[in-house]
C-alpha positions in Angstrom: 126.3 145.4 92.4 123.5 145.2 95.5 126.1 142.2 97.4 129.0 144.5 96.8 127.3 147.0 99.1 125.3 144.6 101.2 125.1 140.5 101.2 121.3 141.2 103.1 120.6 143.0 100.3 121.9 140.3 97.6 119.9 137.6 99.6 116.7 139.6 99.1 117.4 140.4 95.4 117.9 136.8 95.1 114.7 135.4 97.3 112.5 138.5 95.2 113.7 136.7 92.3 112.5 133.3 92.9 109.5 134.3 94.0 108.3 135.8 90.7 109.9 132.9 88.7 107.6 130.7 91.2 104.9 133.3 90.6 105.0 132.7 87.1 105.0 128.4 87.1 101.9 129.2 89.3 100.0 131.3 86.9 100.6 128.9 84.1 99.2 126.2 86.1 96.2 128.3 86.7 95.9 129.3 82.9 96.0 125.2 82.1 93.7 123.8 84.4 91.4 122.6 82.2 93.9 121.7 79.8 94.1 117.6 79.1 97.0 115.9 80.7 98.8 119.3 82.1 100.9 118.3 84.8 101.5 121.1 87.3 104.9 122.7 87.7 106.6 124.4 90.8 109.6 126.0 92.5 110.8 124.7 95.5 111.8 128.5 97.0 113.8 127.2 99.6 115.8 124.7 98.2 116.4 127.2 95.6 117.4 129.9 98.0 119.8 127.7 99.9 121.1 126.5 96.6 121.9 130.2 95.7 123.6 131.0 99.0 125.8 127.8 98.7 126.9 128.7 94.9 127.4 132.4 96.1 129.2 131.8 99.0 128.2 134.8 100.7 129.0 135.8 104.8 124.9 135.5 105.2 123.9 132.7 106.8 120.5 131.6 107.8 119.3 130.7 111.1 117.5 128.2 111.8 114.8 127.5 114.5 113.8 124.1 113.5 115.9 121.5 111.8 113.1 120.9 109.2 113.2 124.9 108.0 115.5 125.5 105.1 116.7 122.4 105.3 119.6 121.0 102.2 118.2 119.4 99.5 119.1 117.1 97.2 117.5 118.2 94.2 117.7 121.8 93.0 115.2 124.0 93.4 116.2 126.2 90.5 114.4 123.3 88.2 110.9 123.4 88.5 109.2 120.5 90.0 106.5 118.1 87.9 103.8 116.3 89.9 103.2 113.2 88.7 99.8 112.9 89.8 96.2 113.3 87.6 93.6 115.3 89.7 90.9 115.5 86.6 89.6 113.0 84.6 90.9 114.2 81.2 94.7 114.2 82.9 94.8 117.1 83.9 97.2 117.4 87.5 96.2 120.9 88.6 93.9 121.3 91.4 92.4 125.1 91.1 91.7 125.4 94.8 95.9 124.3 96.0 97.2 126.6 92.9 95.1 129.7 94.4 96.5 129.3 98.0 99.9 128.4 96.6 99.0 132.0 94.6 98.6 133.8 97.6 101.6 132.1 100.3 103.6 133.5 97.4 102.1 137.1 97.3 102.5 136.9 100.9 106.4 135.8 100.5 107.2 138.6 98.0 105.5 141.4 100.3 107.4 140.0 102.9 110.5 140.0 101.1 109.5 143.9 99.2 109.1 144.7 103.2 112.1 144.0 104.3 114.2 145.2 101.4 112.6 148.8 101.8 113.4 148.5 105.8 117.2 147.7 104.3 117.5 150.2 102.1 115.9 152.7 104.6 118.4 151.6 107.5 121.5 152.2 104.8 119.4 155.5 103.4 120.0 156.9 107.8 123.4 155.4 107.5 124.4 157.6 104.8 123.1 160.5 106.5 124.9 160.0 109.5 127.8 159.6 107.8 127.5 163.3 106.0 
């Protein structure tokens, strides 16, 4: 229903989405890192956003500054992404000190994204106004 009345707003819906579904692989990764042979899982948010404005087809397109921002990938970022790597003796592939930034680039991605959602809804809240 929020892309029938705006596509900005659908693409925030969307990227608010990811972000707690990356939220969420991160956490776990915390909760295991002392658990034997845990590999760490992630969400590659803007593969995954790109993906989801591809498969909606929407008239929002992103703008690019570099070539290397949001650029296509191959694989989806919908699927979460294994390292195959072993940072602990007993196995384990979580390194407590990269999960907590990770942890907070997100927080700072969904405040971001909460930010500019609110600004949305408060340009279409005047809008409505004016149009009374």
């Amino acid at each position: 229903m929020v892309g029938q009345i705006d596509p900005v707003l659908s693409l925030l819906e969307r990227g608010l989405d990811l972000v707690q579904a990356r939220q969420e692989l991160l956490v776990q990764n915390v909760a295991n890192v002392e658990t034997p042979k845990y590999q760490r899982k992630d969400l590659d948010f803007e593969a995954a956003l790109q993906e989801s404005l591809r498969d909606k087809k929407e008239g929002v397109s992103l703008r690019v500054t570099q070539p290397a921002h949001l650029s296509s990938a191959s694989e989806s970022g919908l699927r979460e992404k294994e390292s195959n790597y072993w940072i602990r003796q007993d196995g384990s592939g979580v390194d407590i000190e990269q999960e907590m930034s990770l942890v907070l680039e997100n927080t700072l991605y969904y405040q971001m994204l909460a930010r500019m959602t609110s600004d949305k809804l408060s340009q279409l809240r005047t809008v409505a106004r004016e149009v009374r």
